[in-house]
KEMARVEX-119911 format. One record per residue: y, z, x of N, C-alpha, C in turn; residue number from 1. Coordinates in steps of 0.02 Angstrom, whole numbers. Layout:
<recs>
REC      nc2      nc3      nc1     cac2     cac3     cac1      cc2      cc3      cc1   seq
REC        Y        Z        X        Y        Z        X        Y        Z        X   NUM
...
</recs>
This chain:
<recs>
REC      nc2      nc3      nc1     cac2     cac3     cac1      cc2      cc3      cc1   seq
REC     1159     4779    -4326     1133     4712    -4337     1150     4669    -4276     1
REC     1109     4640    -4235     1120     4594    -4199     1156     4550    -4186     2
REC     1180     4517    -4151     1214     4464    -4162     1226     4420    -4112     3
REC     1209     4331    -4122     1201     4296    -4065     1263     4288    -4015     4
REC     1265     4283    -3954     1303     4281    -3896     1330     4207    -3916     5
REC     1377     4180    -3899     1403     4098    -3920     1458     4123    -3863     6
REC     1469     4131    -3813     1499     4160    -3773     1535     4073    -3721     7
REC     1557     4074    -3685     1567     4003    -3643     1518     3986    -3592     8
REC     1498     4048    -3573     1432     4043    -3527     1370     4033    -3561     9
REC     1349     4035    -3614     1300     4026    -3668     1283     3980    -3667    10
REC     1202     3961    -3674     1176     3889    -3671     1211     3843    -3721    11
REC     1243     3869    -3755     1280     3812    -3815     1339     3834    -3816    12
REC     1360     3861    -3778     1456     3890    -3788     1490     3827    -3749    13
REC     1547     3838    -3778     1613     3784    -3775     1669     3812    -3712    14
REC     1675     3776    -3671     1741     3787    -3633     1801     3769    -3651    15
REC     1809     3720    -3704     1853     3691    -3741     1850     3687    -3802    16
REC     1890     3690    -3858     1874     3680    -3928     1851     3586    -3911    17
REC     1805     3555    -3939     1783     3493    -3943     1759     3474    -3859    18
REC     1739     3502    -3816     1723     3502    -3763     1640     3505    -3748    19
REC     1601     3472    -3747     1548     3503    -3738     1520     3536    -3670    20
REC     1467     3589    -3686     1480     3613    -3617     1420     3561    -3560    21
REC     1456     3548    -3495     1409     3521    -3463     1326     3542    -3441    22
REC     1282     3480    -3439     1209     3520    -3434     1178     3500    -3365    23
REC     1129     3530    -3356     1105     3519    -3282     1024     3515    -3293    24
REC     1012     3452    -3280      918     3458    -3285      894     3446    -3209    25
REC      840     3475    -3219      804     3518    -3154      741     3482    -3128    26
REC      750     3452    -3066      685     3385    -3061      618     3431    -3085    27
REC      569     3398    -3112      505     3422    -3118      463     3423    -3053    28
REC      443     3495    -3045      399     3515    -2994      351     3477    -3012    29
REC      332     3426    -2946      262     3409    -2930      196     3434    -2942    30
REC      165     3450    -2976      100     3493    -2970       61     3479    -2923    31
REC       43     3521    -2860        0     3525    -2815      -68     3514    -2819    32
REC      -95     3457    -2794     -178     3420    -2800     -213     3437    -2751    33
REC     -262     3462    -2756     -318     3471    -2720     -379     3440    -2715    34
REC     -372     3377    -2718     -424     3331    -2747     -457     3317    -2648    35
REC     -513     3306    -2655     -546     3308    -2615     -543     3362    -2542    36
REC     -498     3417    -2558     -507     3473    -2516     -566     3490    -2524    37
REC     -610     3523    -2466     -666     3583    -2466     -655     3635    -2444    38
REC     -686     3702    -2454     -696     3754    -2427     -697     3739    -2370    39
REC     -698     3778    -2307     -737     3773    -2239     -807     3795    -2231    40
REC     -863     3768    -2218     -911     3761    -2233     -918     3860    -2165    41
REC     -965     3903    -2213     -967     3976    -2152     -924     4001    -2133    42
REC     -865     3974    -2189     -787     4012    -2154     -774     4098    -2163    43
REC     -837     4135    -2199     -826     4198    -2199     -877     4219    -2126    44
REC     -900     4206    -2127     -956     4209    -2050     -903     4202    -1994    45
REC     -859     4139    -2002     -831     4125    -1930     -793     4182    -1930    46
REC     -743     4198    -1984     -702     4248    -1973     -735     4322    -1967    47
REC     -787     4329    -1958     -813     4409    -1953     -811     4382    -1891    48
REC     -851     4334    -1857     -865     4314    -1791     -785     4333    -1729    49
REC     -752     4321    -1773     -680     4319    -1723     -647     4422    -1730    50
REC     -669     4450    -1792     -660     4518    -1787     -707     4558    -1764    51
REC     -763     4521    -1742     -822     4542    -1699     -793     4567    -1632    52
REC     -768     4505    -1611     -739     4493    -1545     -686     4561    -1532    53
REC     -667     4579    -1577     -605     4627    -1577     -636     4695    -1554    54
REC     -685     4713    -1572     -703     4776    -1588     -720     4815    -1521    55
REC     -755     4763    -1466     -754     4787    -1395     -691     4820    -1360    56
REC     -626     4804    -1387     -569     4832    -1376     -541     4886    -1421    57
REC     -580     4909    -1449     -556     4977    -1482     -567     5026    -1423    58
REC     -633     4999    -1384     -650     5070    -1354     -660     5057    -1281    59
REC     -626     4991    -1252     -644     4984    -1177     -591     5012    -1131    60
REC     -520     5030    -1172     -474     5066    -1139     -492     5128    -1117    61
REC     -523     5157    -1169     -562     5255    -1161     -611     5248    -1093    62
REC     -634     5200    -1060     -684     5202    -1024     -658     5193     -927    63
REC     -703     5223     -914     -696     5201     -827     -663     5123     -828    64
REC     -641     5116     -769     -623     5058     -731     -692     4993     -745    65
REC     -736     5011     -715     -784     4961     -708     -807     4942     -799    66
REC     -819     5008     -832     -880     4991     -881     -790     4930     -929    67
REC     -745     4975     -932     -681     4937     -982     -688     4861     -948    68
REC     -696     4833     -890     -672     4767     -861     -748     4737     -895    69
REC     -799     4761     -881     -845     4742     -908     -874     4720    -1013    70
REC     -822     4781    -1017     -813     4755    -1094     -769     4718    -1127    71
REC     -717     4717    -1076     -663     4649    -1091     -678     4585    -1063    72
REC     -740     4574    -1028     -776     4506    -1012     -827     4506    -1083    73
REC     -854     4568    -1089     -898     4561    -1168     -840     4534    -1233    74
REC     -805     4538    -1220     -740     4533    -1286     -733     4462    -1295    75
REC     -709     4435    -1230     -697     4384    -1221     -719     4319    -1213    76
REC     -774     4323    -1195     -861     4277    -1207     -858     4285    -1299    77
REC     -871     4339    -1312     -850     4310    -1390     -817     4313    -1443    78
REC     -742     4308    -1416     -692     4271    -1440     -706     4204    -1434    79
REC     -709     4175    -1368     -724     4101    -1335     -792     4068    -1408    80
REC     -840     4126    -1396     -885     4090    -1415     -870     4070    -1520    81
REC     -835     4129    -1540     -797     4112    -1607     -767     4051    -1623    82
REC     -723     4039    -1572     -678     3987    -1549     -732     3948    -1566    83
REC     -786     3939    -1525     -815     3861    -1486     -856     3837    -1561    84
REC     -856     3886    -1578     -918     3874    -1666     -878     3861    -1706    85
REC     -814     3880    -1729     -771     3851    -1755     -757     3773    -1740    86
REC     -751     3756    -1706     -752     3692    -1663     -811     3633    -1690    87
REC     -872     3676    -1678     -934     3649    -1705     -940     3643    -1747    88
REC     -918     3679    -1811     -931     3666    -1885     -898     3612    -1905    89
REC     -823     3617    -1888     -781     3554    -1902     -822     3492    -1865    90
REC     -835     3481    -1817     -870     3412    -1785     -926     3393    -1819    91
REC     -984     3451    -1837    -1024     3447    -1877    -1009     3417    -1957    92
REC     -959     3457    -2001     -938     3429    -2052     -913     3345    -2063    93
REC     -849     3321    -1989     -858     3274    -1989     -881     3215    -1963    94
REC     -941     3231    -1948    -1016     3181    -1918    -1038     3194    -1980    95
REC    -1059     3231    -2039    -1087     3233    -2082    -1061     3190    -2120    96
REC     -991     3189    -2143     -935     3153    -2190     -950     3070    -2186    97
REC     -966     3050    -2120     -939     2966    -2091    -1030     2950    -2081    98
REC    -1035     2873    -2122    -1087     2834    -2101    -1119     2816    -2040    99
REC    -1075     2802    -1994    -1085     2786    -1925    -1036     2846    -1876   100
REC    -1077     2868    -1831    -1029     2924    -1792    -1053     2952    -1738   101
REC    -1029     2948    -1689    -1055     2981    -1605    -1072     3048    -1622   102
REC    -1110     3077    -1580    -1140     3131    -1574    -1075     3175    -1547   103
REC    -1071     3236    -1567    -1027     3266    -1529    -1034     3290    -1439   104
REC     -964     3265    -1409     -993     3263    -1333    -1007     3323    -1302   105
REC     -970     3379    -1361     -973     3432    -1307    -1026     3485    -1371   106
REC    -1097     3504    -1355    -1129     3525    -1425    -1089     3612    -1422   107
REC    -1044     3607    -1465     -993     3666    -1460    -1033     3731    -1482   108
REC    -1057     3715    -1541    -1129     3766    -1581    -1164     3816    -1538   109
REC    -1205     3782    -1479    -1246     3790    -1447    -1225     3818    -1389   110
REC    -1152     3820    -1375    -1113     3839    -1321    -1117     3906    -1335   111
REC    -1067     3913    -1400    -1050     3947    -1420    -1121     4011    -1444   112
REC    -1158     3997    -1443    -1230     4045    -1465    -1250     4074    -1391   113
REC    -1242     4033    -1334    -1255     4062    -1274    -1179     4104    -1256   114
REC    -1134     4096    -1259    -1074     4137    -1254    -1086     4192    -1296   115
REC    -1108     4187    -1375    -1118     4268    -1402    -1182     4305    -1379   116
REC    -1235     4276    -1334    -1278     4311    -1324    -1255     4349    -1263   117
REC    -1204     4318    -1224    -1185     4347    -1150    -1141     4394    -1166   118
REC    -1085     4367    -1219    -1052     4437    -1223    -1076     4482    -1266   119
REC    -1132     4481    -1315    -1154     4562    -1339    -1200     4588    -1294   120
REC    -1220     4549    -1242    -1264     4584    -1177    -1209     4615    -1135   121
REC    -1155     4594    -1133    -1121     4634    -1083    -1065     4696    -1101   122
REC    -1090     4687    -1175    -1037     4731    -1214    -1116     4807    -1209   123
REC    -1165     4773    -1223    -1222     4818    -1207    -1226     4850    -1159   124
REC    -1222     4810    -1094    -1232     4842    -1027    -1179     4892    -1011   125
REC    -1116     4880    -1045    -1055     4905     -999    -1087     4976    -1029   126
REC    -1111     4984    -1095    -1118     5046    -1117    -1149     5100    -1106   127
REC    -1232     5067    -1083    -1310     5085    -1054    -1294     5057     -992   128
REC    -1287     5011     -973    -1296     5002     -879    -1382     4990     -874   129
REC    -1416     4956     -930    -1460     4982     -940    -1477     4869     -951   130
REC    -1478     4838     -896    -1501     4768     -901    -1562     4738     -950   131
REC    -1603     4769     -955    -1660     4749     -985    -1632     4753    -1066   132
REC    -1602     4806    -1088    -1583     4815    -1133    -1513     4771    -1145   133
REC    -1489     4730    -1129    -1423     4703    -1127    -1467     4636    -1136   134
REC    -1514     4599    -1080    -1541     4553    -1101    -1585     4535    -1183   135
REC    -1609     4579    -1169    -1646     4587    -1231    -1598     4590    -1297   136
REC    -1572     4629    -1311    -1501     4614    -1360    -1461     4575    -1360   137
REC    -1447     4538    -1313    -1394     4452    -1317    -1440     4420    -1328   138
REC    -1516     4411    -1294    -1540     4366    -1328    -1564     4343    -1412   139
REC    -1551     4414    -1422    -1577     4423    -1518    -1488     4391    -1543   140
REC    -1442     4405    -1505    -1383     4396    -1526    -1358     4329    -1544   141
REC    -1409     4281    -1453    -1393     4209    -1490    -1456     4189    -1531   142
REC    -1510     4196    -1541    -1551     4180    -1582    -1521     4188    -1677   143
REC    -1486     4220    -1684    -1460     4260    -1730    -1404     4210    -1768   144
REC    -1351     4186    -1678    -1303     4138    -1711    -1314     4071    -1712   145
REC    -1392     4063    -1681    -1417     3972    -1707    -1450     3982    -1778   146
REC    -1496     4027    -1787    -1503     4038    -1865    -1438     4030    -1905   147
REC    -1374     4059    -1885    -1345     4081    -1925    -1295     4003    -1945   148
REC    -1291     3958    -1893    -1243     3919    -1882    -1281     3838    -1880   149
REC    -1352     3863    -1860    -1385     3798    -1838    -1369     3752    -1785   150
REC    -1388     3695    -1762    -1394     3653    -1704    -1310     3626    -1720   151
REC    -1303     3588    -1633    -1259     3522    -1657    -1278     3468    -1680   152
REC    -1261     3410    -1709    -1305     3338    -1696    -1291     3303    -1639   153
REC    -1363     3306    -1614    -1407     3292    -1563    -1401     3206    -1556   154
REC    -1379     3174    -1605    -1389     3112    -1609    -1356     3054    -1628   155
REC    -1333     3015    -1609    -1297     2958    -1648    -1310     2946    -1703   156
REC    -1276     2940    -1753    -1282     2914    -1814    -1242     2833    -1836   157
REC    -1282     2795    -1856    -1287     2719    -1858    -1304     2668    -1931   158
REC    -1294     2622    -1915    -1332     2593    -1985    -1395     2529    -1948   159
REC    -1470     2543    -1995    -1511     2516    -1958    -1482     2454    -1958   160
REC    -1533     2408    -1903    -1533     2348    -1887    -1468     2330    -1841   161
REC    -1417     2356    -1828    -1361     2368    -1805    -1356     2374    -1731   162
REC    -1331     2346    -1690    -1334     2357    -1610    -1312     2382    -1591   163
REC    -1297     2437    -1537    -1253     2477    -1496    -1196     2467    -1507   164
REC    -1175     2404    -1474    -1102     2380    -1470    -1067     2373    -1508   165
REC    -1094     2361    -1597    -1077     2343    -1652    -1063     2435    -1679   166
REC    -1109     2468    -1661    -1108     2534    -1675    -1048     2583    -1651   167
REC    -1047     2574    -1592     -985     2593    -1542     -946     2568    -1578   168
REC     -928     2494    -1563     -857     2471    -1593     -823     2513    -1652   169
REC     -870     2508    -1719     -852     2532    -1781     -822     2616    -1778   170
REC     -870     2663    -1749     -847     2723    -1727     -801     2732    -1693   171
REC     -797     2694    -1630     -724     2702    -1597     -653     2693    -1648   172
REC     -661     2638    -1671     -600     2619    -1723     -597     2673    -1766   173
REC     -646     2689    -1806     -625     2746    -1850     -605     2807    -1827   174
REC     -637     2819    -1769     -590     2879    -1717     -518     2867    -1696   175
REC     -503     2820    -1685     -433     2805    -1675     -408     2809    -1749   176
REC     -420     2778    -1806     -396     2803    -1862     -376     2883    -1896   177
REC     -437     2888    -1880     -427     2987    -1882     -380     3006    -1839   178
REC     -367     2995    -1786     -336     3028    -1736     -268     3018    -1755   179
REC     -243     2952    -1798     -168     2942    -1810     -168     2982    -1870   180
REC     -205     3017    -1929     -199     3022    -2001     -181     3093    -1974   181
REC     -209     3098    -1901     -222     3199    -1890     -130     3199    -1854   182
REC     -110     3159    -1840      -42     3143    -1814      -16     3154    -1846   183
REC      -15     3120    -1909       16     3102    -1969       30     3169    -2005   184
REC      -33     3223    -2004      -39     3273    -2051       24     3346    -2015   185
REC       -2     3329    -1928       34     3357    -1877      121     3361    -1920   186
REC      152     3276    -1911      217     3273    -1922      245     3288    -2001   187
REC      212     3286    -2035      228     3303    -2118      227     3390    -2106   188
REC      213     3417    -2068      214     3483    -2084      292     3537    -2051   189
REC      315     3474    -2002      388     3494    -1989      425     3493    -2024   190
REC      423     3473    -2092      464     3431    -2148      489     3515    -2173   191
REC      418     3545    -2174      404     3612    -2220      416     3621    -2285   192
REC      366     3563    -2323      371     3546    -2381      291     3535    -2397   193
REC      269     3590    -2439      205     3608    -2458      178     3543    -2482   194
REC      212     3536    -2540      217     3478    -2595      201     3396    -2565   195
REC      265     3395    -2501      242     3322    -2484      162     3347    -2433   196
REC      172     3371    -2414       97     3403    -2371       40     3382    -2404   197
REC       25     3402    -2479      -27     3380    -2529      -15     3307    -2531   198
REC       33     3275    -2558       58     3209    -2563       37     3174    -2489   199
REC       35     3196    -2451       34     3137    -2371      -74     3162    -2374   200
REC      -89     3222    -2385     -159     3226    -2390     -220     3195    -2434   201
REC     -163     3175    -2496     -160     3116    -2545     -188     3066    -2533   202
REC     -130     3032    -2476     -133     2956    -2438     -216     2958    -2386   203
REC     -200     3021    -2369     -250     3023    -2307     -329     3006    -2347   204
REC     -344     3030    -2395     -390     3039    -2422     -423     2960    -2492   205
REC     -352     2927    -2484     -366     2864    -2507     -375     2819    -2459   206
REC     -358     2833    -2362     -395     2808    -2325     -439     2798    -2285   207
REC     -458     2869    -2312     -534     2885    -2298     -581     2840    -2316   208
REC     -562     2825    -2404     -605     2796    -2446     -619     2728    -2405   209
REC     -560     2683    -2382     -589     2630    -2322     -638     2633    -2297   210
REC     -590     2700    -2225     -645     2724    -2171     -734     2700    -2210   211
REC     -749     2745    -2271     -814     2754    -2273     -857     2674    -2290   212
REC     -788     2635    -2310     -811     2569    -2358     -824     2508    -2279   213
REC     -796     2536    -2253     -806     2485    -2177     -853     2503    -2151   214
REC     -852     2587    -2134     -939     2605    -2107    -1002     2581    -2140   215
REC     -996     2587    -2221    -1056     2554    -2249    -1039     2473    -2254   216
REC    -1018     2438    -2236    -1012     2372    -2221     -981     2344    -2175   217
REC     -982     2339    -2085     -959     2329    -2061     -910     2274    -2044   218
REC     -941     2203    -2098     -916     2152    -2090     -845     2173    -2131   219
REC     -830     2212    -2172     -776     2229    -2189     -725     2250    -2139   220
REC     -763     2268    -2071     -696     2286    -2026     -631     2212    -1988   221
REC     -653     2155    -1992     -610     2120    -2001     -560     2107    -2030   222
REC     -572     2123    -2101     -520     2124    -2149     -489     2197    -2139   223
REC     -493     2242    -2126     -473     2305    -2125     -436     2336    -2065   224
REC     -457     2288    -2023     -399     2299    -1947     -334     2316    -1972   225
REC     -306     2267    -1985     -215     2293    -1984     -217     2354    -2018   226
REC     -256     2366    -2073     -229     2441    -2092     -277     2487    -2059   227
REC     -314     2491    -2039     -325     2531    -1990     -287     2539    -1911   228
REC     -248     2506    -1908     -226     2503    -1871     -140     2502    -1870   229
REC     -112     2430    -1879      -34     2417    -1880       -4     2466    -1938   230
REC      -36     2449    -1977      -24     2483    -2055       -7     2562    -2053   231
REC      -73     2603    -2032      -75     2671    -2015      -24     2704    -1957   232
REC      -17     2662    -1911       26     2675    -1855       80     2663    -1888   233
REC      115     2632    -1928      178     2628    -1964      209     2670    -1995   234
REC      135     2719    -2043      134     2758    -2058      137     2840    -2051   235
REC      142     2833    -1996      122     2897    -1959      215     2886    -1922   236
REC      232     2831    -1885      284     2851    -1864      343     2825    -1933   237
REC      327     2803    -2002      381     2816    -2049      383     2921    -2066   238
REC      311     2947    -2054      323     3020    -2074      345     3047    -2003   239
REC      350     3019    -1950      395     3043    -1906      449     3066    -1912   240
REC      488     3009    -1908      558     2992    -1921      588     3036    -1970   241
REC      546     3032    -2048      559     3062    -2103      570     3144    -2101   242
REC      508     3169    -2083      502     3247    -2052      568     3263    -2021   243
REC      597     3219    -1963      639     3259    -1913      714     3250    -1955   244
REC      734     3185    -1990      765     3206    -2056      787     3222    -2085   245
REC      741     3248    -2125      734     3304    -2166      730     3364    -2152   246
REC      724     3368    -2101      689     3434    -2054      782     3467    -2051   247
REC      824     3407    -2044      872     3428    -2028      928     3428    -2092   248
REC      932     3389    -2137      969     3389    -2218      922     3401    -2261   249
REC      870     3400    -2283      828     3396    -2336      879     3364    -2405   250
REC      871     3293    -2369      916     3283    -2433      871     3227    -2470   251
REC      885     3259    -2544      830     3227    -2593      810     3167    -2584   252
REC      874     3123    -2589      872     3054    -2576      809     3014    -2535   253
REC      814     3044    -2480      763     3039    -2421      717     3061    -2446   254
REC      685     3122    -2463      643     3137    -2501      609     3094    -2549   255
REC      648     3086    -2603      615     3032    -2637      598     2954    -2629   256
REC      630     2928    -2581      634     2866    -2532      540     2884    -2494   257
REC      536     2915    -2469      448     2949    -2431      411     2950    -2482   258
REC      426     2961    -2517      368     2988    -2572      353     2907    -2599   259
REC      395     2874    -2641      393     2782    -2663      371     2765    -2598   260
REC      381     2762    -2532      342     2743    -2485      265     2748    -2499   261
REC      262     2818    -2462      186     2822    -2506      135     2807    -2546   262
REC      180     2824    -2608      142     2782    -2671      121     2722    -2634   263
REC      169     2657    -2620      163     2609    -2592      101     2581    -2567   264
REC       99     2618    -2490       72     2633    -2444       -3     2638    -2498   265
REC       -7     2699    -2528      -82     2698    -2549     -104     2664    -2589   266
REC      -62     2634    -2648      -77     2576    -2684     -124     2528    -2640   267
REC      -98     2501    -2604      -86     2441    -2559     -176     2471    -2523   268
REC     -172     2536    -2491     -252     2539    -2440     -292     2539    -2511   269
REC     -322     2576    -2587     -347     2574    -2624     -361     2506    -2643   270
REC     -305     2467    -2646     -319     2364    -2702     -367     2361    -2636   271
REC     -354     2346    -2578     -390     2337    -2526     -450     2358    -2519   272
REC     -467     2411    -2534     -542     2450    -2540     -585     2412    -2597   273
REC     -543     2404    -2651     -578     2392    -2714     -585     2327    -2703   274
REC     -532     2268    -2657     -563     2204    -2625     -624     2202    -2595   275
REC     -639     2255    -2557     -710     2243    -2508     -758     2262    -2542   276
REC     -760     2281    -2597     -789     2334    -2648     -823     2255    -2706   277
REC     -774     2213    -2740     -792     2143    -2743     -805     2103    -2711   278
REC     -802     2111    -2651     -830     2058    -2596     -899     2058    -2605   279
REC     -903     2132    -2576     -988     2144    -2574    -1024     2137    -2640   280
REC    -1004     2135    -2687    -1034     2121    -2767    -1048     2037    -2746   281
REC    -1008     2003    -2735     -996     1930    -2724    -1038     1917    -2693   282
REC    -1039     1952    -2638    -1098     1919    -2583    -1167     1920    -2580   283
REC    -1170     1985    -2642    -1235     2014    -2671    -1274     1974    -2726   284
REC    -1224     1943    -2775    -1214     1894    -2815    -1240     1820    -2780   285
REC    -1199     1800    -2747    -1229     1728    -2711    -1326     1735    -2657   286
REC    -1336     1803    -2644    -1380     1814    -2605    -1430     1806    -2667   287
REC    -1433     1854    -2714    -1489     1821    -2768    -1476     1764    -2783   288
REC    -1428     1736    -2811    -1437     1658    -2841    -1475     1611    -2800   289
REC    -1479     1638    -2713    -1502     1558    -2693    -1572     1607    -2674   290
REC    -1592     1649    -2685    -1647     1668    -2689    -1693     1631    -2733   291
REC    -1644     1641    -2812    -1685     1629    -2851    -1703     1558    -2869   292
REC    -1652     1519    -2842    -1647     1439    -2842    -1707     1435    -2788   293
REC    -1715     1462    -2711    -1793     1449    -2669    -1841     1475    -2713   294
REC    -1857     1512    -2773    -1897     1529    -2784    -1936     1493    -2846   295
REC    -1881     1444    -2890    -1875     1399    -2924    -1908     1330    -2898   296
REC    -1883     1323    -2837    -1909     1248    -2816    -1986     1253    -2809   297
REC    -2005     1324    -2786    -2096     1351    -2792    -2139     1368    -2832   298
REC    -2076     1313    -2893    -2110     1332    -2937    -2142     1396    -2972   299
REC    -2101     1441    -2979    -2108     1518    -2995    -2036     1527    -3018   300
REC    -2012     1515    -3085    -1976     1508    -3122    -1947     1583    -3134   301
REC    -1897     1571    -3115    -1867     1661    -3117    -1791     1666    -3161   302
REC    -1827     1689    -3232    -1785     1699    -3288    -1710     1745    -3278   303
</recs>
């Protein structure tokens, strides 16, 4: 017959007669959010694209001097060109993401489709020595990876009626914003803390929601300077500081001190969003009323 353990080590055993035994509770794990992550848009394509690249080196060692140097220039054109499309999708994705947004300067896509046509032509030739046939096959090669990958954008993207300078301005700023959040994401990862990682991608992604609320209303970028700016830069060097740290005690304290930051921090960019968010109701609001008051005096009574 069984019989229960009541032992001193026992979740209910006694070290003392009338002693209770001491207990220890265990912070609650964070649950990890994934809220506005995506897939990578062709991310099984890119990665064949980069084991593509590999395969010219299984067999350019076995070969003469000339044809091997020749297939490790085929290798390497598309590796580069893996690389450069990788590159392109992300620039592509975010020119797609943002209202207003420069064209990408360097069309990486398109680079990258003439780099895989050169290196499966020269991964061809080293084999045949046989040009016509090397041309002819890189060129199906990049035809293959603009189907496969499509163009860069070719074009500025804007909001009508809007002037250059007004256009520029807004994009530049939000590029400098990105560029501190990508800082930001940089220094949270020295911490080596998964958890705050989600938590700071959190923040990032409630100031996105800005970013997009200023692009579709530019007059909102007045009000939105300091945190695009002073605010974010504060931010980026409080997860500095914090990272190196922690990096070195991981001590909770600190830990939880970053995190109430945070919260903070995103409270504070969200009330702000949802301000410009009533503004524009407001302004939308007063734009009919005196509509409908000119339309009243013309006698055309508008219920």
């Amino acid at each position: 017959m069984s019989k229960r353990y009541g032992g001193e080590f026992s979740p209910t055993g006694q070290r003392d007669a009338g002693t209770p035994r001491e207990s220890v509770t265990a912070d609650r794990l964070e649950v990890p959010s994934f809220k506005g992550r995506k897939p990578m848009r062709h991310g099984a394509k890119l990665n064949m694209l980069f084991v593509l690249a590999l395969l010219p080196l299984a067999t350019a060692f076995f070969q003469p001097v000339t044809a091997m140097a020749v297939d490790l220039l085929g290798a390497g054109a598309l590796m580069l060109s893996a690389w450069l499309t990788r590159d392109g999708v992300r620039a592509e994705d975010a020119f797609a993401e943002r209202k207003v947004a420069r064209r990408p300067a360097i069309p990486r896509k398109i680079f990258g489709a003439v780099l895989m046509g050169a290196g499966v032509g020269l991964v061809v030739f080293g084999g045949q020595w046989n040009i016509a046939a090397a041309v002819v096959v890189g060129a199906i090669a990049g035809a293959l990876h603009l189907g496969a990958f499509g163009l860069d954008p070719l074009a500025d993207k804007g909001l009508e009626g809007m002037d250059r300078h007004q256009t520029d301005r807004i994009a530049r700023k939000i590029d400098e914003a990105e560029a501190v959040l990508d800082q930001m994401t940089d220094a949270i990862k020295r911490a080596r803390d998964r958890q705050l990682e989600t938590r700071v991608s959190a923040f990032e992604e409630t100031a996105r929601a800005m970013f997009r609320q200023v692009e579709a209303d530019p007059r909102d970028l007045a009000g939105a300077r300091r945190y695009l700016g002073v605010y974010l830069q504060g931010a980026r060097d409080a997860t500095v500081q914090f990272a190196d740290l922690y990096a070195r005690g991981r001590d909770p304290q600190i830990r939880a001190d970053y995190i109430a930051f945070l919260d903070d921090l995103e409270t504070n960019f969200a009330r702000r969003t949802r301000a410009m968010l009533t503004d524009d109701r407001t302004d939308f609001d007063i734009e009919t009323e005196v509509l409908r008051e000119r339309l009243n005096r013309e006698n055309l009574h508008i219920e």
